[in-house]
N, C-alpha and C positions, 0 to 999 in steps of 0.2 A: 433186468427189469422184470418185475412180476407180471406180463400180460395178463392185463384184464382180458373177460371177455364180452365180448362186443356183438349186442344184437340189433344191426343196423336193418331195417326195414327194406323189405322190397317192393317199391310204389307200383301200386296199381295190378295185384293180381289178377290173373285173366280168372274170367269166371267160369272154367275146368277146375279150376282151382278151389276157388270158392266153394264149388260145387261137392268137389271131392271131400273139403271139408264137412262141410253141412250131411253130410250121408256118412260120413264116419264116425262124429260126435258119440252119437250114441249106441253104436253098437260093437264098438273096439274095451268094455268095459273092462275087461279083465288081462291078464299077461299075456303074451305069447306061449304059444305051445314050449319052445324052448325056455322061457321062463318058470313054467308049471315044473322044471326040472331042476329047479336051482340055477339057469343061468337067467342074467341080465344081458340084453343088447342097449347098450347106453349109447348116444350122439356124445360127440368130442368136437368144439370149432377149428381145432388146429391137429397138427400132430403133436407126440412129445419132441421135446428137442435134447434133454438129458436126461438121463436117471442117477448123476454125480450128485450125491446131496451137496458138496463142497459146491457144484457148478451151475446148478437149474435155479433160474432163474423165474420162467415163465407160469404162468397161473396151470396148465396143461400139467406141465412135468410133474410142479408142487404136488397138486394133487393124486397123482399115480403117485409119488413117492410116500404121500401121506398113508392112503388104501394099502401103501406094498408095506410100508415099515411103520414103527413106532417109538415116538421119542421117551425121554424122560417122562412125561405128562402127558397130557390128550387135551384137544379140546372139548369143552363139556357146555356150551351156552353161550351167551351174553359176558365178557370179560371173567370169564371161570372156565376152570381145567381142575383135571381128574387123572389118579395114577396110571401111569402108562405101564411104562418096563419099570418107574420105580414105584415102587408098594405104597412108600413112605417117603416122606422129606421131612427138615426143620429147617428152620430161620435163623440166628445168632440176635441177639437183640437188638444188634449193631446196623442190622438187613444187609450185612457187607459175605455172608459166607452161606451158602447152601449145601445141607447133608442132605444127598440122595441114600435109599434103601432100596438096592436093588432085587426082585424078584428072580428067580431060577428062570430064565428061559434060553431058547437056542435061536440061533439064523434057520435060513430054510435050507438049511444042504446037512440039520443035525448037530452044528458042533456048537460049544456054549458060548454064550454072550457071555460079557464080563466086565466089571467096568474100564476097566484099561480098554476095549473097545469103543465108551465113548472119549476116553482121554486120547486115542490116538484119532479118532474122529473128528473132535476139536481143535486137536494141534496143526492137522491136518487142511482142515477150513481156514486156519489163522493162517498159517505157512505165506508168506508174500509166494513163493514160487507155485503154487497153487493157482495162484490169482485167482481167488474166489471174488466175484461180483457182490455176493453180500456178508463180505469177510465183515462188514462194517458193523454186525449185531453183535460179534464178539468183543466190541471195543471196549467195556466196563469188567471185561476180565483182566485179572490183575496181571501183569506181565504182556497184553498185549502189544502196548506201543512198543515197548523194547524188542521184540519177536519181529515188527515189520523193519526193526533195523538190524535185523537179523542177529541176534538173541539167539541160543539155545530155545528149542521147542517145549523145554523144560521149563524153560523160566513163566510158563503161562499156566495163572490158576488153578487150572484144573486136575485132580490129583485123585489117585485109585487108592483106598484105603483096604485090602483085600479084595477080595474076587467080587464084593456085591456091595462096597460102597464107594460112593464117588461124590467130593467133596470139591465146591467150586465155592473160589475169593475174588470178590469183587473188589474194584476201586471205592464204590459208592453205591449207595442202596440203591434198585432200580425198581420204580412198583410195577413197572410190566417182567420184571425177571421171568416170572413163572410163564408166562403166554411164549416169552422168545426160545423157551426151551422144547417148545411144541415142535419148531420150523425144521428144516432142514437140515441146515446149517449147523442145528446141534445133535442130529444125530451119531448114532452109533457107527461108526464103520470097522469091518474087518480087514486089518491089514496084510492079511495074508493076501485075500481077493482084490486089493488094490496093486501091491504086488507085482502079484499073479499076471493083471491085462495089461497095466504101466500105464501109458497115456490113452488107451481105449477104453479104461473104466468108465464105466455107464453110459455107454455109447448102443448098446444092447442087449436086451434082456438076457442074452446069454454070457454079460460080464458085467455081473452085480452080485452081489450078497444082500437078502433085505431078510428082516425079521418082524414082519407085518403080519397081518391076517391075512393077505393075498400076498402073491408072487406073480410077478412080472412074466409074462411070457409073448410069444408071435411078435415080438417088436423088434424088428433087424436094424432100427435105427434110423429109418427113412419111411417106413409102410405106414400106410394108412388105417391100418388095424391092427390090434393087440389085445391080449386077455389078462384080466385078474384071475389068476389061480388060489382056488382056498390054500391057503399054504398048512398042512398035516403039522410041522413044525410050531408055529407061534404058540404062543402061553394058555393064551384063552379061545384055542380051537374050536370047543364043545359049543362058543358062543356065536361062531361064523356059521351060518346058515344057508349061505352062499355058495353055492362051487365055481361058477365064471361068471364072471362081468366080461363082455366082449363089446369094447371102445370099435365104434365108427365113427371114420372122420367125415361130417356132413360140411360142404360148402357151398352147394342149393338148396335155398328153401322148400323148393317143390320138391328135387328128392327126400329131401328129409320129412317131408310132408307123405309122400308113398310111401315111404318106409314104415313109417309109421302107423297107416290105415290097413299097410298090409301087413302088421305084426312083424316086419323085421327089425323094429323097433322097440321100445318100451318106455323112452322117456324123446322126448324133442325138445329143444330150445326155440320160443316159434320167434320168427319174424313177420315185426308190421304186424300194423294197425288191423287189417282185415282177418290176418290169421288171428290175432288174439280177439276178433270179434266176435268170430264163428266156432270158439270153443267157450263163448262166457258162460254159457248155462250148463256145463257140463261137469261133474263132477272128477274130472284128470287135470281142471286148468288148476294150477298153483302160480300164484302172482308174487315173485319172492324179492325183496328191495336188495340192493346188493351197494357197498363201500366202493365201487371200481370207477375212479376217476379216468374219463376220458380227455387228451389235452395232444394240442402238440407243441412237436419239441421242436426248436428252430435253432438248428447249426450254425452260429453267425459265422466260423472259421469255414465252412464251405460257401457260404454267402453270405460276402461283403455287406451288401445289404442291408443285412438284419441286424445289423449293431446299429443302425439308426434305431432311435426310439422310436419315432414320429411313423418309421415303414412298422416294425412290431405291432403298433397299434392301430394304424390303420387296419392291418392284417386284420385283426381280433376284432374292431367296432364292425368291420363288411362283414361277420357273419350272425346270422339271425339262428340263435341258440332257441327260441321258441318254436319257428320253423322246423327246425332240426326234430326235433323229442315230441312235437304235435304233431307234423304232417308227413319226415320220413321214416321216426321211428314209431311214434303211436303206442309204445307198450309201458308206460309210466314212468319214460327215465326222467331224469330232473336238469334241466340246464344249469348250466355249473357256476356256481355262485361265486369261486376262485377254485386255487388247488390241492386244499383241503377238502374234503368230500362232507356233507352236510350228514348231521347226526353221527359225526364219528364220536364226538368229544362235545361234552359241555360243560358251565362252569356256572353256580347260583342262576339255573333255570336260562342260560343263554348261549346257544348253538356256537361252537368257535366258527364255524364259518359264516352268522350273524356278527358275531365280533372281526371278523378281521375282510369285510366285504368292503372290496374298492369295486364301484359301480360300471363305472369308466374302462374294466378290464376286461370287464365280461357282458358291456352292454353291444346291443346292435343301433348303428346310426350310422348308416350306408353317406349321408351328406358329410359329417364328421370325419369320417374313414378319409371321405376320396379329398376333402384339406388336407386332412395330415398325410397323407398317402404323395398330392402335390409338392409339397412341402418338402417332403422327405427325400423326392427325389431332386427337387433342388439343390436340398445340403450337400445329396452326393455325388449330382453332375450327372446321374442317372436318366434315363428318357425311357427305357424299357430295364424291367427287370424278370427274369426267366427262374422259376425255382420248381421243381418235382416234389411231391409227396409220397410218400415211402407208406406202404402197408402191404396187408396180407390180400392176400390175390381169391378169397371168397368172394363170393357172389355181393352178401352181405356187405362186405368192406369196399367192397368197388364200388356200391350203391352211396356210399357215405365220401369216397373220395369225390365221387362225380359232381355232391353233392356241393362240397366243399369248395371245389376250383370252380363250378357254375355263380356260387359268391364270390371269391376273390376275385376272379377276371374280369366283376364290376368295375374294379379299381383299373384306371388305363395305363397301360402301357405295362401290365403283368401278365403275363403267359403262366400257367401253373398246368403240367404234365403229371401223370398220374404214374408212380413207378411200384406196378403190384407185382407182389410174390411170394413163394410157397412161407408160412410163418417161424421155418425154420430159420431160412435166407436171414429173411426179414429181420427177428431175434439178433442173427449175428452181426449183421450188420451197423443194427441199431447201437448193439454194445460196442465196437468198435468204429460207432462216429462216424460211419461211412453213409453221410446223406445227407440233404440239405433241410427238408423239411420230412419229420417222422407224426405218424399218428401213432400215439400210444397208452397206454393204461396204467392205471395204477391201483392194484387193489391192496390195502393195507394188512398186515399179517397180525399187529397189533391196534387196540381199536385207543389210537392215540396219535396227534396230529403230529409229534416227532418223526411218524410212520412214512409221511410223503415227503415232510419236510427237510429229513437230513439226507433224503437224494440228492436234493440241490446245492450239499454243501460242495465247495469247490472241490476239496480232496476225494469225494467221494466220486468209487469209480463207475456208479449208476447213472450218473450226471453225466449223460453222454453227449450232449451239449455245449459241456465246458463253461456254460454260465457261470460269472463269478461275480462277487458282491462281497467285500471284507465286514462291514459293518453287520450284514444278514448273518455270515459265518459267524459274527460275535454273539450274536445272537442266541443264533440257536445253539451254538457249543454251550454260554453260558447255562442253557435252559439246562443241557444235560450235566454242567459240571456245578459252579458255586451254589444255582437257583436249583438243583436238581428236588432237595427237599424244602421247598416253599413252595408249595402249588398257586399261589395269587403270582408271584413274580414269573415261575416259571407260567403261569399263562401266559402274560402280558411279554416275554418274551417270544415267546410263537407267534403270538399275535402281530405285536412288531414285523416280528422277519417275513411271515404271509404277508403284509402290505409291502415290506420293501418289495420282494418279487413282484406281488400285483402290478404297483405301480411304477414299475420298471417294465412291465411286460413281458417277462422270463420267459415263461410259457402260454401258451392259448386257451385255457381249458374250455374244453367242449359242452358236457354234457356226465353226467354221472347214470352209470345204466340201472335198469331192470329188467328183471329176468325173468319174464312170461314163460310158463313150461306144463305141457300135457304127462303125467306118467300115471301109465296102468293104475286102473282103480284099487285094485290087490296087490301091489309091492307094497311095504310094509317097513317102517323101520330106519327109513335111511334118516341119519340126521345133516341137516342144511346151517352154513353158516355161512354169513355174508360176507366175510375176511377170509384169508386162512384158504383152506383144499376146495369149498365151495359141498362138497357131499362126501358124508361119511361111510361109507357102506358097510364098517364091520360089527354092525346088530340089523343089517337091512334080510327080508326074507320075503316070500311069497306067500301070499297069505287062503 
């Protein structure tokens, strides 16, 4: 799963705090002394968990991977991308075949990329023994399904037409083709360096190959700090401006608030309402809307429970998603209207998450809740029900669990435990279904409601949950397979299967974030995208 991230408010700042803020506003205007030299000290919410493109999952790693390497393409905006490592591409009329033009460049240890680099990168990803988490974006390459039943690696699309072209065949025309080639999953990999470490690849920076504008460095696989090195190697060096980006991992707001004021910093993600209060006048705050659905996920094969409808929904009416995003987050996020994130996708002027809103999923009605909530445990002889909530063990995230079991345990006879930890744990855990109740994120790679939605297909192995629903998988398979080129049907089939889930109660969604953030007045450059790595740093400079 792509972890969002998550800027849960800390209630009630002490006013040292405050204080520190209001005295620093305006006089921290420029970078750090170590930034006046080409580095950046950026905040990080979590640590990385992989740097296997085949393997990373989480929003953290994505983005290191994106800063350290680059795909076929780049992102360039709003649903547009720009050439990467390829110069050039075309279409076939058909939309079924993609000619890549590869450009001359190398990895960072010197030796030449090539396109057999990304063909064994994608074979790679597809490999079932791989088990890649989001093997699922390769699925419209041609020979996939035959490869997960173990097929020759050969049999799948993608194919080197000498050293610098690379030619992928699709089943069916896909209009987000181009954006999925940006992601991870379809990078480049050298297989000598996979090889080389065997099962330790990308476990630390000192067992990867990348061919990015930075390289990966200080990350042992566990630390809490790590450096973007400009990498001498990549194509378009002369245009990195950067020498280090040095990642800290902040999980108090008040440290990362010193840090800050004292220049060991240069950008901060704030939390709460009062910290983005005492930076509004200030020319550092950027107020940036962000795709990243927050939701939880509920294990009904760990608790019985929760395959009652009647408990799911209660669960979800007891919490007060206004409360949430006005009084403990306070920094513009939006209560979550289902779990499709609002303004990803629209269709003749109307939001899909206007089109597919079931009220009842995501409303609060604490009297409503505690009937059904009654009810529920009548149907299943239940008197008390005991369930933990799984998250990361930040300051931040603890404030939002606290917040969350202080609403459920309106409902009698529910005990809700709070189980936080480091977000590596957490990550794995998540994926291997080890918990009862998860908070988690979703930020989309593609700006299309397929994006959240084919998590929840039952086969898919991000649907860590195990939610299943055959009529929704009709659904939304159809949107991708017969309805793929009618865009009115394939709406109206997302639309469909976002209500089935709704009104089933699948998931909880919480809240969709934003991302409040202070950086130096003179850095320069970086580009922001609400999908996707989150910040681009390779045209970022000091200005």
């Amino acid at each position: 799963m792509a972890t969002s991230l998550k800027k849960i408010s800390k209630i009630g700042l002490t006013a040292a705090i405050a204080a520190l803020v209001l005295a620093g506003c305006g006089n921290n205007k420029g970078a750090s002394d170590s930034s006046s030299k080409k580095t950046l000290n950026w905040m990080s919410p979590a640590s990385i968990a992989s740097l296997d493109p085949s393997k990373a999952v989480d929003q953290v790693s994505d983005q290191t991977l994106y800063n350290s390497n680059q795909g076929l393409l780049v992102l360039a905006g709003e649903n547009k991308v720009a050439p990467g490592i390829a110069k050039s591409y075309s279409v076939s009329k058909d939309g079924k075949t993609y000619t890549f033009n590869l450009r001359h460049s190398k990895w960072n240890n010197g030796k030449p990329l090539t396109a057999q680099d990304f063909v064994y990168g994608v074979q790679r990803s597809a490999n079932p023994k791989t088990a890649s988490q989001m093997g699922y974006y390769l699925g419209n390459i041609q020979g996939y399904d035959q490869v997960q039943k173990n097929a020759k690696l050969s049999t799948l699309g993608v194919k080197a037409e000498g050293k610098y072209k690379l030619v992928v065949h699709l089943v069916k025309p896909q209009v987000y083709f181009k954006t999925l080639v940006t992601l991870p999953i379809f990078y480049a990999q050298s297989e000598a360096a996979v090889k080389k470490y065997g099962s330790s690849y990308g476990t630390s920076s000192k067992k990867i190959v990348s061919n990015g504008p930075f390289t990966v460095t200080n990350w042992s696989g566990s630390n809490d700090k790590w450096t973007l090195k400009k990498n001498p190697y990549y194509w378009d060096a002369n245009a990195t401006k950067l020498n280090n980006i040095n990642y800290h991992v902040v999980k108090d707001p008040q440290t990362g608030l010193n840090q800050y004021q004292t220049g060991k910093l240069d950008e901060l993600q704030l939390s709460g309402k009062q910290q983005v209060k005492n930076f509004k006048n200030s020319n550092q705050l950027i107020k940036r809307s962000t795709l990243s659905m927050n939701y939880l996920s509920l294990n009904q094969k760990k608790v019985p429970a929760l395959k009652n409808w009647k408990i799911r929904r209660a669960l979800s009416l007891a919490i007060d998603r206004n409360q949430l995003v006005n009084d403990l987050l306070g920094n513009g996020s939006l209560p979550a209207k289902g779990f499709v994130q609002q303004h990803l996708a629209s269709r003749n002027g109307q939001d899909f998450a206007d089109a597919a809103y079931v009220p009842d999923a995501v409303s609060y009605n604490l009297k409503k809740a505690k009937q059904l909530w009654s009810e529920g445990l009548k149907e299943t002889g239940l008197k008390q029900v005991n369930v933990s909530i799984l998250n990361s063990d930040d300051d931040t995230n603890k404030q939002l669990n606290e917040f969350l079991q202080s609403q459920l345990q309106k409902l009698p006879g529910l005990k809700v435990s709070n189980q936080l930890l480091p977000h590596t744990t957490v990550t794995g855990l998540t994926l291997k279904s080890q918990y009862q109740i998860s908070v988690s994120g979703w930020n989309p790679s593609i700006t299309d409601p397929i994006s959240p939605l084919q998590t929840k297909l039952s086969n898919n192995p991000i649907n860590t949950s195990k939610w299943n629903n055959r009529q929704y998988d009709e659904l939304v398979n159809r949107s991708k397979d017969q309805d793929a080129n009618d865009p009115a049907k394939r709406w109206d089939d997302l639309v469909k299967a976002e209500k089935i889930m709704m009104n089933d109660q699948a998931v909880i969604p919480l809240y969709q974030s934003s991302l409040p953030e202070v950086i130096k007045s003179n850095i320069k450059g970086i580009q922001y995208f609400p999908n996707g790595p989150i910040w681009d740093f390779s045209k970022a400079y000091v200005d």
